[in-house]
LUMPARO-641404 format. One record per residue: residue in one letter; chain; x, y, z of N, C-alpha, C in turn. Coordinates in steps of 0.05 Angstrom, whole numbers, plus 5000, padded with zeros to 4 digits. Layout:
<recs>
['A', 'A', [X, Y, Z], [X, Y, Z], [X, Y, Z]]
...
</recs>
This chain:
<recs>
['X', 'A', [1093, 2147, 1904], [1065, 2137, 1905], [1062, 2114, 1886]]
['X', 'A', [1048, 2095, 1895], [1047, 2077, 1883], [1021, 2068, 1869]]
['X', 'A', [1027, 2068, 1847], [0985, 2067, 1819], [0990, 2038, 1817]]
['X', 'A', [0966, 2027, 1820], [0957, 1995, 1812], [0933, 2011, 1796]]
['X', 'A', [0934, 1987, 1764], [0910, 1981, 1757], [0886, 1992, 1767]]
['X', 'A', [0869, 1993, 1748], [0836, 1997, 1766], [0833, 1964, 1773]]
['X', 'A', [0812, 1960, 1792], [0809, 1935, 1802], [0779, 1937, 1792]]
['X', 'A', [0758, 1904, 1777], [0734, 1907, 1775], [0727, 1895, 1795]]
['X', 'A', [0704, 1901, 1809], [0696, 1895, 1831], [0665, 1888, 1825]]
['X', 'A', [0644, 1882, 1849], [0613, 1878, 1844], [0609, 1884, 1876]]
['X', 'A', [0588, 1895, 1879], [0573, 1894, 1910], [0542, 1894, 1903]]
['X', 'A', [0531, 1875, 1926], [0501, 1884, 1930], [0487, 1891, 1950]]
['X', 'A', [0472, 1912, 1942], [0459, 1929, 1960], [0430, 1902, 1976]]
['X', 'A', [0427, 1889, 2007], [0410, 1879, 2016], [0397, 1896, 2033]]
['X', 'A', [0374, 1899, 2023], [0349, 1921, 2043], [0344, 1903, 2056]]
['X', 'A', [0330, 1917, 2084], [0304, 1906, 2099], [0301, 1930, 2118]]
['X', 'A', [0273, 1943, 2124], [0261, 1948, 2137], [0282, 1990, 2147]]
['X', 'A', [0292, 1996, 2129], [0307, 2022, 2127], [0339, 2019, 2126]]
['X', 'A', [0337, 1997, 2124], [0377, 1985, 2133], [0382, 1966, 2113]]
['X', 'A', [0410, 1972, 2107], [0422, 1943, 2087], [0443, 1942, 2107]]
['X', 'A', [0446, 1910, 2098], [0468, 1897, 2100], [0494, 1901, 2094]]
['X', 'A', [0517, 1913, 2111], [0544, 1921, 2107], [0561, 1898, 2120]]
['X', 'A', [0585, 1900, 2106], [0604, 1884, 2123], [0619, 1901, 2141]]
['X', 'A', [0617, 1902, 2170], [0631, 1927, 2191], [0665, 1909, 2188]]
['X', 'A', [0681, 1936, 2185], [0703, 1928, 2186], [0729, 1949, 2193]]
['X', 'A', [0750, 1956, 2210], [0760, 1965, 2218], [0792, 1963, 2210]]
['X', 'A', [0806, 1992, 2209], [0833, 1996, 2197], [0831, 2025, 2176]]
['X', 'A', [0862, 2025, 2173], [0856, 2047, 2156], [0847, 2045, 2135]]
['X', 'A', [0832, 2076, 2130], [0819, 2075, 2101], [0817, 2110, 2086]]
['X', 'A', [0811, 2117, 2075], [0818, 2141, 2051], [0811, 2155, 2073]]
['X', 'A', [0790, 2159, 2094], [0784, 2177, 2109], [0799, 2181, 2132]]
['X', 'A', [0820, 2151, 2141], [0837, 2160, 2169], [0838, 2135, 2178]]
['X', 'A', [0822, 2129, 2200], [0824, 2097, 2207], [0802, 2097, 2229]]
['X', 'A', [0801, 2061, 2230], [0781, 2061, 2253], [0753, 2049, 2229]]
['X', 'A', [0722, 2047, 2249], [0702, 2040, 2239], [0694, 2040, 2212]]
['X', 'A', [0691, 2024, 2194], [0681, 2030, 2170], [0656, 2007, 2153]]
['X', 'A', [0641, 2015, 2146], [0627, 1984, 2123], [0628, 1993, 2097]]
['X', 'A', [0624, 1968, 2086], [0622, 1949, 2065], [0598, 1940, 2054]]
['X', 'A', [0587, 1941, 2030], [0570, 1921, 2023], [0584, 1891, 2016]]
['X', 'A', [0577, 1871, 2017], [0582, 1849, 2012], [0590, 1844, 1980]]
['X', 'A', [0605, 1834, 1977], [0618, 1828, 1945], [0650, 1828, 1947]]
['X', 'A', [0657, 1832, 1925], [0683, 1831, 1908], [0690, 1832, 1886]]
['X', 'A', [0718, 1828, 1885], [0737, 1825, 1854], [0720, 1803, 1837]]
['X', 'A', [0717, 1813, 1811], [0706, 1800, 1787], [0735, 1792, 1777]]
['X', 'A', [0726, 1762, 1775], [0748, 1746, 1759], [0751, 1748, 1734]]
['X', 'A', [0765, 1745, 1726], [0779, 1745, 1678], [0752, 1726, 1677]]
['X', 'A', [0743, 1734, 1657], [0725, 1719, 1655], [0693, 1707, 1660]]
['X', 'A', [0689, 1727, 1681], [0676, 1720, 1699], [0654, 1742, 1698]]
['X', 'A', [0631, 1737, 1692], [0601, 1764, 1702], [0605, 1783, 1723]]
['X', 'A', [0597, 1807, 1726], [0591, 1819, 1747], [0571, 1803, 1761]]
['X', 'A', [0551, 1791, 1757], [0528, 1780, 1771], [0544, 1754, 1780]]
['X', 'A', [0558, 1734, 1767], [0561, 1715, 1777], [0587, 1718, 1796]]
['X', 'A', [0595, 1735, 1794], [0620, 1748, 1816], [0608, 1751, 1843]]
['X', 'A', [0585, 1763, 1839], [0566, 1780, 1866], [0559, 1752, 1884]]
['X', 'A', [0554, 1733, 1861], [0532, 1700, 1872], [0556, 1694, 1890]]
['X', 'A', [0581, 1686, 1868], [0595, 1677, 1876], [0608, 1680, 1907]]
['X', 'A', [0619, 1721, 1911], [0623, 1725, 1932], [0606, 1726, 1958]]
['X', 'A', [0580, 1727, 1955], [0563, 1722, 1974], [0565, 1685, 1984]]
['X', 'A', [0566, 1671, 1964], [0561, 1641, 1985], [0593, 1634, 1990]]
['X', 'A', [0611, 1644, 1984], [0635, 1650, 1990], [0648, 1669, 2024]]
['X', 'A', [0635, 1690, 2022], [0636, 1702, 2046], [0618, 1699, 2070]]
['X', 'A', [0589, 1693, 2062], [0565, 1685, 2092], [0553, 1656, 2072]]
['X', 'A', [0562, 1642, 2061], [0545, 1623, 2053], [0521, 1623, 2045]]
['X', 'A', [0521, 1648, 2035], [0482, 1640, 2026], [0481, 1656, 1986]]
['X', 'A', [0459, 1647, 1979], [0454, 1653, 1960], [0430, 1676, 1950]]
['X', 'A', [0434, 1682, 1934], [0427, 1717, 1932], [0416, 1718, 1905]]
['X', 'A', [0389, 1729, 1898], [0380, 1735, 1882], [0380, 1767, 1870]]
['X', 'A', [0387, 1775, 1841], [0397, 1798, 1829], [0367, 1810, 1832]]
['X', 'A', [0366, 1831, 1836], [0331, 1850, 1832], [0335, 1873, 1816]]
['X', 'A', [0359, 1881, 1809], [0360, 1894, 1799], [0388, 1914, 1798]]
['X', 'A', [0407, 1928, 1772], [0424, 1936, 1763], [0427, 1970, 1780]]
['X', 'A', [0436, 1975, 1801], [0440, 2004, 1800], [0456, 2032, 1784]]
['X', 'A', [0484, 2011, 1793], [0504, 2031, 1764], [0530, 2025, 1769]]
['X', 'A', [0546, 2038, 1759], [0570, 2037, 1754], [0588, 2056, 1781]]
['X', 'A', [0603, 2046, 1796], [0606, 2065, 1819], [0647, 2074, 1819]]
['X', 'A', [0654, 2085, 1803], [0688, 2103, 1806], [0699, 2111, 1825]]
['X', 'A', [0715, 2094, 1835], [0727, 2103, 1867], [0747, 2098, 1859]]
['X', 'A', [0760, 2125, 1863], [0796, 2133, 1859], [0802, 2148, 1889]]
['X', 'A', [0817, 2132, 1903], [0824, 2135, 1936], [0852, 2136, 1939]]
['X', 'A', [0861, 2148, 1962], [0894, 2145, 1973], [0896, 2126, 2005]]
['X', 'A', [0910, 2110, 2009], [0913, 2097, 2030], [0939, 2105, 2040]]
['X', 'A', [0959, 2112, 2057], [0982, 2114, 2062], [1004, 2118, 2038]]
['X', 'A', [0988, 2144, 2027], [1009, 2148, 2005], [1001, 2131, 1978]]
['X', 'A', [0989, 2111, 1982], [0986, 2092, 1955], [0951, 2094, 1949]]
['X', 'A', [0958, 2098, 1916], [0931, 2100, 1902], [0917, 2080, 1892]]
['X', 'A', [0888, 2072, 1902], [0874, 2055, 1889], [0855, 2064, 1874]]
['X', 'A', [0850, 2051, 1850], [0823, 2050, 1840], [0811, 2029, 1835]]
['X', 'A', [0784, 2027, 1842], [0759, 2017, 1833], [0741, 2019, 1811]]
['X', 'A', [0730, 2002, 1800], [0708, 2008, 1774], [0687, 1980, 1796]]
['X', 'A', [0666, 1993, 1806], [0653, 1972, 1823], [0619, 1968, 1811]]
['X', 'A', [0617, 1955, 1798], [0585, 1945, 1794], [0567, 1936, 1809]]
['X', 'A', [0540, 1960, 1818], [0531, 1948, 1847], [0505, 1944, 1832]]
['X', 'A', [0494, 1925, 1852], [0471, 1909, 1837], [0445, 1916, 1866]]
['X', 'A', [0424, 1910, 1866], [0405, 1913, 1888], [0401, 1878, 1888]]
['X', 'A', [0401, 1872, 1916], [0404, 1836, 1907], [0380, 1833, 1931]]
['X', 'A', [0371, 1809, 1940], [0357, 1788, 1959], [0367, 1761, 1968]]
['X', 'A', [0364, 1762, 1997], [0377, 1734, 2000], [0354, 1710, 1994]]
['X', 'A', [0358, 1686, 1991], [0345, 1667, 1979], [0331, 1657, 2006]]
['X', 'A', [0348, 1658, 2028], [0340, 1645, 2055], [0336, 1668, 2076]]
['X', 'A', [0313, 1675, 2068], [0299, 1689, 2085], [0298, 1690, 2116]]
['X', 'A', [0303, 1672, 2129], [0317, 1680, 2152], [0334, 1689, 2175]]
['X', 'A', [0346, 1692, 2136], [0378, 1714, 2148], [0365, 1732, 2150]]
['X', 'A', [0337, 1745, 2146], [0339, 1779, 2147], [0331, 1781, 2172]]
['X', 'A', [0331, 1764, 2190], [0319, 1756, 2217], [0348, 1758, 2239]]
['X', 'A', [0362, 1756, 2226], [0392, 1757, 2246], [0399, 1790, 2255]]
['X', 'A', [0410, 1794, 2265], [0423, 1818, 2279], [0451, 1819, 2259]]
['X', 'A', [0467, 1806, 2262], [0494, 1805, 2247], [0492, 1780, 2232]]
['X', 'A', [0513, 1767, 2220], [0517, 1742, 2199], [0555, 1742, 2189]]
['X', 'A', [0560, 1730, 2214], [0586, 1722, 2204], [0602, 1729, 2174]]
['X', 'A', [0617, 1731, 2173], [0634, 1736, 2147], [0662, 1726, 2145]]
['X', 'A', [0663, 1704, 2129], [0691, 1696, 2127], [0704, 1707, 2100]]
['X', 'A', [0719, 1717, 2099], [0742, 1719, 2068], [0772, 1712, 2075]]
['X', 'A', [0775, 1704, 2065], [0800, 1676, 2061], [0813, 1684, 2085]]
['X', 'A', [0795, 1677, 2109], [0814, 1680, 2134], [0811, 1696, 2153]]
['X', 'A', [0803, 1725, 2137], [0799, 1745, 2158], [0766, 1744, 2163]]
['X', 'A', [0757, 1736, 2194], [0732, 1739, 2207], [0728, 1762, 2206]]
['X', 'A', [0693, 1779, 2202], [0688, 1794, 2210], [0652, 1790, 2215]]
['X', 'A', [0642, 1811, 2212], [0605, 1804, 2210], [0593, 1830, 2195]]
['X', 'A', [0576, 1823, 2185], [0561, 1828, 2167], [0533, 1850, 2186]]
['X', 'A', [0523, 1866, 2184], [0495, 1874, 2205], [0480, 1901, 2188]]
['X', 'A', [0459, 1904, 2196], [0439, 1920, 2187], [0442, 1945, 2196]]
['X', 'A', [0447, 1965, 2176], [0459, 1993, 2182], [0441, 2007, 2170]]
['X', 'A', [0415, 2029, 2190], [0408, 2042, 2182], [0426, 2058, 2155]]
['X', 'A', [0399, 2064, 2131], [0405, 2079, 2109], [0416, 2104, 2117]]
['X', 'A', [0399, 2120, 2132], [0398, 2145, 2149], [0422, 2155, 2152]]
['X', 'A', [0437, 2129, 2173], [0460, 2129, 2187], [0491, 2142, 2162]]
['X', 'A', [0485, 2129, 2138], [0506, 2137, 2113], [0504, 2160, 2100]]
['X', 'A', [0471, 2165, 2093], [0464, 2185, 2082], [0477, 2209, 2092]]
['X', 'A', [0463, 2207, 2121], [0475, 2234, 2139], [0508, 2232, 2153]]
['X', 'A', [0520, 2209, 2140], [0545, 2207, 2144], [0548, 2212, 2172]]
['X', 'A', [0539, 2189, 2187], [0545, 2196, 2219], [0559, 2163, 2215]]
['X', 'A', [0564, 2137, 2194], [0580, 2117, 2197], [0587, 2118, 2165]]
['X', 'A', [0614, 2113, 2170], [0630, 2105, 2144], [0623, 2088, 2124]]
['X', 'A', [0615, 2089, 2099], [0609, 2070, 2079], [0634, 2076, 2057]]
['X', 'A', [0636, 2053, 2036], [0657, 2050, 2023], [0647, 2039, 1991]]
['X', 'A', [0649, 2029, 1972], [0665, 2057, 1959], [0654, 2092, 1975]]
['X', 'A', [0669, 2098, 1961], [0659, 2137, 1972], [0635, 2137, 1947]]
['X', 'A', [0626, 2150, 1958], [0603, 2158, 1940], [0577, 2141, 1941]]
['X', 'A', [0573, 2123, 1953], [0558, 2094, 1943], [0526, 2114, 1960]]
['X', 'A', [0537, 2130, 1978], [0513, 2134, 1996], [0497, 2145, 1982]]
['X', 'A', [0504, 2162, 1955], [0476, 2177, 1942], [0470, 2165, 1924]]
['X', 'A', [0471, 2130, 1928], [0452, 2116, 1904], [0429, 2097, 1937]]
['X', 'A', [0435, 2112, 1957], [0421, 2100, 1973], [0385, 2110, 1988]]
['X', 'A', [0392, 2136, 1971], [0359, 2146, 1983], [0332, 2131, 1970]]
['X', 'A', [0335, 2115, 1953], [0311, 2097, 1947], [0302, 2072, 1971]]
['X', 'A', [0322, 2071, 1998], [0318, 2059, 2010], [0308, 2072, 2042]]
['X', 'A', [0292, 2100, 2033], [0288, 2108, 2061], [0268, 2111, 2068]]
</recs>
């Protein structure tokens, strides 16, 4: 089995109207394989803020810019993938997009260095009651303030 490091990470939680914004994305993952989301974010650089990591990976992955609203917590995800162990230390933030129009889209493209995917509005409900996969594990019970 193979241990890497913890990795620091950032995600932000985007409401609108009972649903945030996930990145849908497919392959294996701690639970098996197949369907899974994402909040939007990433790896925090040496150096680098949790908050300005979050800015950063947002106009980075859909091009737009994102306002912080507020600090949720600290989120510990220790997972197995095919025999190999990851961990996470992920700082999730409650954020807003600046261009209000995106909350108007259905999906919103997502580029990271290459790999296409999209971004879409996933009932809260849908995680809570674990009928679709969210990632880190755990993230869903900092989600009932959004129902």
């Amino acid at each position: 089995m193979i241990m890497e490091r913890p990795r620091a990470n950032t995600l932000g939680i985007i409401y609108k109207d009972g649903r945030i914004l996930a990145e849908k994305l497919s392959g294996k993952h701690s639970k098996g394989e197949g369907v899974f989301y994402r909040p939007l974010g990433g790896t925090i650089e040496l150096g680098e803020t949790s908050i300005d990591a979050l800015k950063r990976e947002f106009m980075e992955e859909i091009g737009a810019e994102i306002n912080i609203v507020n600090y949720i917590a600290c989120v510990e995800n220790i997972y197995s993938i095919n025999g190999n162990t990851g961990h996470e230390l992920t700082q999730l933030y409650e954020a807003e997009l600046v261009n209000e129009s995106l909350y108007e889209e259905d999906s919103i493209p997502v580029n990271e260095n290459g790999r296409n995917s999209e971004a879409k509005w996933i009932p809260v409900i849908s995680f809570i009651e674990k009928r679709e996969i969210l990632f880190p594990a755990g993230l869903e019970s900092y989600l009932n303030r959004y129902l």
